[in-house]
C-alpha positions in Angstrom: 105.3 54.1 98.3 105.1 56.0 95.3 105.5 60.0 95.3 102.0 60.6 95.0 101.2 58.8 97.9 102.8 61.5 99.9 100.2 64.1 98.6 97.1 63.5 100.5 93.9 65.2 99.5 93.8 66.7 103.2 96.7 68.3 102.5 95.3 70.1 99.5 91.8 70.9 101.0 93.5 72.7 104.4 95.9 74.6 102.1 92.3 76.0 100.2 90.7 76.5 103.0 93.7 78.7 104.8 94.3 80.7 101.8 90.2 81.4 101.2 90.2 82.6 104.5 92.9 84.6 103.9 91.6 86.5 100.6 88.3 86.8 102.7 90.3 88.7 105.2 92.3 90.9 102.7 89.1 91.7 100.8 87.6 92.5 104.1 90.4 94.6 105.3 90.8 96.5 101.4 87.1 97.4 101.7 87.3 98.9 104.9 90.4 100.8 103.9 88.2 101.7 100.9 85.0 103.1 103.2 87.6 105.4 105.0 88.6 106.8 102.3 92.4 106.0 102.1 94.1 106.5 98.9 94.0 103.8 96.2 97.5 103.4 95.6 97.9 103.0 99.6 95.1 99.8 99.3 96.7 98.2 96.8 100.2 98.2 98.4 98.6 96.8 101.3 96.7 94.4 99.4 99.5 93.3 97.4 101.8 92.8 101.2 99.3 91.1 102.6 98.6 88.5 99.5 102.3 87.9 100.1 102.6 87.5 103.5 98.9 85.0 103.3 100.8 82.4 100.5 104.0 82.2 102.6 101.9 81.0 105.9 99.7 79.0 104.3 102.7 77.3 102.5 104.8 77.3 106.1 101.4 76.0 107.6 100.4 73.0 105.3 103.5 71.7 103.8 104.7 68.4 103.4 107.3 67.3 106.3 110.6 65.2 105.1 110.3 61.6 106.2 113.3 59.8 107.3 113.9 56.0 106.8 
């Protein structure tokens, strides 16, 4: 089995689709902040966290598990 083989195409598509929903929920979440008025610099901290805190799980949720032989 070559390396590539261990990189299906699912893998790839459900890591896109988790982090899309994820900027959809920051940009929701920044725009709201944004309608009540809360300082900029307070948004983008937030928006910054949160981008963080979205690649980790997405990583933790679709990576690749070790196989043993």
């Amino acid at each position: 089995m070559s390396r590539w083989d261990l990189f299906a195409k699912e893998d790839f598509m459900s890591f896109g689709l988790y982090a899309g929903g994820f900027a959809m929920a920051i940009l929701g979440l920044g725009y709201v902040a944004h309608l009540m008025r809360m300082p900029t610099q307070w948004i983008a901290a937030g928006v910054m966290v949160m981008i963080g805190v979205g690649v980790v799980s997405a990583v933790k949720a679709t990576r690749l598990r070790d196989h043993s032989n």
